[in-house]
C-alpha positions, -999 to +999 in steps of 0.1 A: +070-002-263+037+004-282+043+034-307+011+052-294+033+051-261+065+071-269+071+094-246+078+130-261+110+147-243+095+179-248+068+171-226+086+161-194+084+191-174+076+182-140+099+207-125+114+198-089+133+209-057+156+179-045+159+198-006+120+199-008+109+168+017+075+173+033+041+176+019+036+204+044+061+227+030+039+252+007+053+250-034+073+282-045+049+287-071+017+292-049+002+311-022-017+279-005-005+266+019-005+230+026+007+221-010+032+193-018+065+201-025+082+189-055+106+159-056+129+157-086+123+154-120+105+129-130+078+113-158+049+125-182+033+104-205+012+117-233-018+091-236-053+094-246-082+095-219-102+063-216-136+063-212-135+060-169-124+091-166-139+114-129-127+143-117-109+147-083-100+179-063-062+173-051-049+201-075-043+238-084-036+258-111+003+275-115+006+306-126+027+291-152-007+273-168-002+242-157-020+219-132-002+202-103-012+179-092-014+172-047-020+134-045+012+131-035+046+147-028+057+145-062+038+173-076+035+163-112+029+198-130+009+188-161+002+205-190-026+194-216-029+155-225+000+147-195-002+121-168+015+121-140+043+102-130+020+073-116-001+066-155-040+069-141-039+107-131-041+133-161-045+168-168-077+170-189-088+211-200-073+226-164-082+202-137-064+164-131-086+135-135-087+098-119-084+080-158-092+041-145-120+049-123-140+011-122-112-007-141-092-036-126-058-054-133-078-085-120-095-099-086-084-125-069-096-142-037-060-142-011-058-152+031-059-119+046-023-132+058-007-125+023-013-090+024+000-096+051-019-084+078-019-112+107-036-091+136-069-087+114-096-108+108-073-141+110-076-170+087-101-149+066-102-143+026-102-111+011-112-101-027-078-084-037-076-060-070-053-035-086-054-009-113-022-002-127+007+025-125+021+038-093+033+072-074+068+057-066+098+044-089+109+015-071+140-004-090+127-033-067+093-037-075+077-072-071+046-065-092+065-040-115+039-054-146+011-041-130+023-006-111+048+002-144+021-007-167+018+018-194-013-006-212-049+002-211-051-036-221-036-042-182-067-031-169-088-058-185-114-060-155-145-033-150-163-031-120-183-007-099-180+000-063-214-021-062-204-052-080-173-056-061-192-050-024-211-079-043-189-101-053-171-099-018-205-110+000-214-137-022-178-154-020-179-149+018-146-128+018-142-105+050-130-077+032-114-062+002-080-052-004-067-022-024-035-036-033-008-050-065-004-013-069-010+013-048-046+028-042-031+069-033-030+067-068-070+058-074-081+070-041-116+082-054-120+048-071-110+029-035-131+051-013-161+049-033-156+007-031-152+011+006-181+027+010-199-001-009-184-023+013-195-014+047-229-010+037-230-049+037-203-050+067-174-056+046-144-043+056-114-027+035-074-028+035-049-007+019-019-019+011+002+011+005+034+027+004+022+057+027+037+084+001+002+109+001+002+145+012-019+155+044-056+163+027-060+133+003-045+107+027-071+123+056-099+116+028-089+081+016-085+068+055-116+076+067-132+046+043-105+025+057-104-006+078-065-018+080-036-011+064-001-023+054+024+003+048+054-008+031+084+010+051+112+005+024+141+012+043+152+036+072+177+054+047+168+090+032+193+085+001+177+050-003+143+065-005+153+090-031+178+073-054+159+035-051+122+045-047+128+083-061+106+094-030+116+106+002+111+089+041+097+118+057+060+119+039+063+079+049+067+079+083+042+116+088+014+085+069+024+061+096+023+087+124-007+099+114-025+064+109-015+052+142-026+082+162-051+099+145-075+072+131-087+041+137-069+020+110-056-010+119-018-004+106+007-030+101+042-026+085+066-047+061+100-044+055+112-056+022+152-068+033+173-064+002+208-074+005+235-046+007+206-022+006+191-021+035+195-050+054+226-037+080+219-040+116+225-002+120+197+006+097+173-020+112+180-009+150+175+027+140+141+016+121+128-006+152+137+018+181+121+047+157+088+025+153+085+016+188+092+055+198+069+072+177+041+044+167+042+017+198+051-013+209+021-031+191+025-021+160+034-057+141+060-054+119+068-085+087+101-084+074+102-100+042+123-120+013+134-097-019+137-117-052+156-106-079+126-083-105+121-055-126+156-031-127+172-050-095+181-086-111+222-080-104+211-086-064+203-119-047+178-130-031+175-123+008+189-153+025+166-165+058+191-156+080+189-121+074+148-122+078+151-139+114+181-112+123+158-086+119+133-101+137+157-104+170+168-072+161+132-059+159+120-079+192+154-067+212+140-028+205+106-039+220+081-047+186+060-075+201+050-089+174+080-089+145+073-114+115+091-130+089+079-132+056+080-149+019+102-179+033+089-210+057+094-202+092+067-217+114+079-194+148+083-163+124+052-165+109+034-171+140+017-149+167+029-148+206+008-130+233+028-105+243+026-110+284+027-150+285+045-158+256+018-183+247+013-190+210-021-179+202-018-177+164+002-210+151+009-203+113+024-223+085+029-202+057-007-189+053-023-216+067-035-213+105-031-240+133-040-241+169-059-212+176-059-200+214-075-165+213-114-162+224-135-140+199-128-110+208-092-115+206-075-123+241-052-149+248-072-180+262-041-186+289-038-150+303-067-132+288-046-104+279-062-089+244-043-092+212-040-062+196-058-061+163-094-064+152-110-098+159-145-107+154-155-139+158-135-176+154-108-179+134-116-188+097-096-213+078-093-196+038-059-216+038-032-208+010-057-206-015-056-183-041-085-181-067-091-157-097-128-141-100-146-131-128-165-097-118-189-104-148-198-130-131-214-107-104-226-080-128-264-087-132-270-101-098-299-088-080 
C-alpha cells in the first residue's frame, strides 16, 4: 500500500448499531426522520481531494460535528479529510462531496447480455464504465481491483456526461451501463450522464447492488432505463458478515423498482458453494421474488470463481447453476437463467405461454430470433416482457476498449 494511503486508526470512527436494518429507521443522533441507520463499524480513509470534486445533498450534520453521510445505509460519520467506506465520497469543510465526478476506470463496448440483462434491447452493445470504490465489503468480489481501489491512478479515464452520450451515438451502442462498481456510490455523476443520454435517445442501465436509502435511490432511478440488481444471497447473516450490509435495504430497492417506477429490473444470483447455494435458501429466495416482485421478473444465476479474500472456495460447479434454475422455474420465475458457464437452454429465452424459444443464445451471441419488434412471441403473440424496440441486433461476444479522448473535440 502506497504510504500516502495509510490508514490512521484514530480516524476510524464511523460509529454503528448492529440491530439497526432499514434505511427508514431515523439515526439516534438526529431529529429527521427518514435517515439511514448505521451498520457496523466500518472504514475511513484519509486521502486528499482530487480536482472532480461536486457537492451532493445526501447528508446532515451530527451534533457531534461530524457529517454523515445518507447515500446509503451505512452512514459513514466523517469528520474533516475522511471518506467514506466506499473511497469517492468525502467530507470536505461540513458537507460530503462526490470526489470522481467525470473520471472513469475505463469504457468498454459489451452485448447488453453480459450485464446481463436479456429482456432489454437484445443483441445490442452498450458503452460500459466504472469509477472505483464501492458501498459494500464483499469477500467475493469479482472486480475487487476496481470497487477496492484505493488509487486515483485507477481512474485513468475523464469524461463528461456529454462526451460519453457522444461516444455512445457515434459507436452505435443502445445504451450505457453504470457498472464494474457500483453507481449509488457516484449517483450525481451517473444521473447527470443519463440525462445526456436520452437527449440523443440513448438509454441507461444500472448495474447495482440495490444497497441506497429511500431519497437518493428515488433520485438516481428516475434517469434510469434498466437495471440488474445483484441479490447476494437470501441469508441475513450472509449479508452482514460476507457483504457487511444487510438484506432488508436490498429487497425495499427491488420492491421499490419493480412497483414504483418504470425500470426495467432484472436480478443475478452469484451461487457460491457452501454459501449460499442450498436448496432451502434458493426456494425461499424464488418463492419471495415471485411473491413480492412477479412472476416476470428474470432472474440469472451465476458461476463464482475463486477472487479477492474468497480464494479457499471453488468454483461453482454447473450443476448447481441449472439446480437453481429448476428450483427457480418450480416456484414460478418464467424466465430463470444461468450464467458465466455454456448452457445453450440456460442462456436462452422461452415464451412463457407456448414454451416456444424466442431468444436462442450461445453464450452472448444470439440465434434464431422469433419475437416481432415490439417484443411478442411470433407463434402465440403473447408479449415478452421487457423493452424491445426494433429487430434484434447482433453486437456478438465482442468486447472492445474506447478511448473517450477520442470523442472529446467532436462537434
Amino acid at each position: 500500500m502506497p504510504e500516502d494511503s495509510v490508514r490512521d486508526e484514530r480516524l476510524f470512527d464511523i460509529e454503528g448499531d448492529a440491530s439497526a436494518r432499514s434505511c427508514h429507521r431515523p439515526h439516534p443522533e438526529s431529529t429527521e426522520l427518514n435517515r439511514c441507520s448505521p451498520l457496523v463499524e466500518g472504514e475511513v480513509s484519509v486521502m486528499a481531494m482530487t480536482t472532480s470534486t461536486v457537492p451532493t445533498e445526501h447528508w446532515h450534520l451530527l451534533d457531534d460535528g461530524r457529517v454523515q453521510c445518507d447515500v446509503c445505509p451505512r452512514a459513514c460519520k466523517l469528520r474533516e479529510g475522511q471518506r467514506g467506506l466506499c473511497f469517492v465520497r468525502a467530507r470536505e469543510g461540513d458537507a460530503v462531496v462526490l470526489t470522481t465526478y467525470g473520471r472513469s476506470s475505463g469504457f468498454c463496448l459489451d452485448p447488453i447480455e453480459k450485464k446481463p440483462l436479456n429482456h432489454f434491447l437484445p443483441g445490442s452493445s452498450v458503452l460500459s464504465f466504472g469509477t472505483a470504490g464501492c458501498n459494500l465489503a464483499c469477500r467475493f468480489c469479482q472486480n475487487w481491483d476496481i470497487s477496492k481501489s484505493k488509487e486515483t491512478d485507477t481512474l485513468a479515464d475523464a469524461a463528461s456526461p456529454d462526451v460519453i452520450a457522444r461516444a455512445a451515438d457515434e459507436l452505435g451502442a443502445r445504451s450505457v451501463a453504470f457498472t464494474y462498481n457500483d453507481p449509488v456510490i457516484f449517483l450525481e455523476y451517473a444521473a447527470d450522464v443519463a440525462d445526456a443520454c436520452r437527449e440523443r435517445g440513448i438509454k441507461t442501465v444500472a448495474v447495482t447492488a440495490g444497497y441506497i436509502c429511500p431519497e437518493p435511490r428515488a433520485q438516481l432511478f428516475s434517469h434510469i432505463d434498466a437495471a440488474n440488481v445483484d441479490l447476494k444471497a437470501f441469508d441475513e447473516d450472509f449479508y452482514h458478515h460476507v457483504s457487511g450490509a444487510h438484506l432488508r435495504d436490498v429487497l425495499d430497492t427491488l420492491e421499490y423498482l419493480v412497483h414504483e417506477t418504470d425500470v426495467w429490473v432484472e436480478i443475478t444470483n452469484l451461487l457460491i458453494p457452501g454459501k449460499n447455494d442450498s436448496d432451502a435458501e434458493l426456494d425461499a429466495m424464488t418463492r419471495w421474488v415471485v411473491e413480492h416482485l412477479g412472476a416476470d421478473v428474470p432472474m440469472h444465476f451465476s458461476a463464482f470463481h475463486p477472487d479477492f479474500k474468497m480464494l479457499d472456495v471453488p468454483p461453482t460447479p454447473p450443476s448447481t447453476l441449472t439446480r437453481a434454475r429448476e428450483i427457480a422455474q418450480g416456484n414460478g420465475v418464467q424466465h430463470a437463467y444461468t450464467g458465466n458457464v455454456h448452457d445453450r437452454d440456460g442462456g436462452s429465452t422461452r415464451c412463457g405461454v407456448c414454451g416456444e424459444v424466442v431468444i436462442e443464445r450461445d453464450w452472448y451471441v444470439l440465434g434464431a430470433y422469433r419475437l416481432t419488434d415490439d417484443g411478442r412471441c411470433r407463434s402465440c403473440d403473447t408479449p415478452l416482457p421487457g423493452r424491445f424496440d426494433g429487430p434484434a441486433q447482433h453486437w456478438g461476444a465482442r468486447r472492445v476498449p474506447v478511448r473517450l479522448a477520442d470523442f472529446a473535440g467532436a462537434a
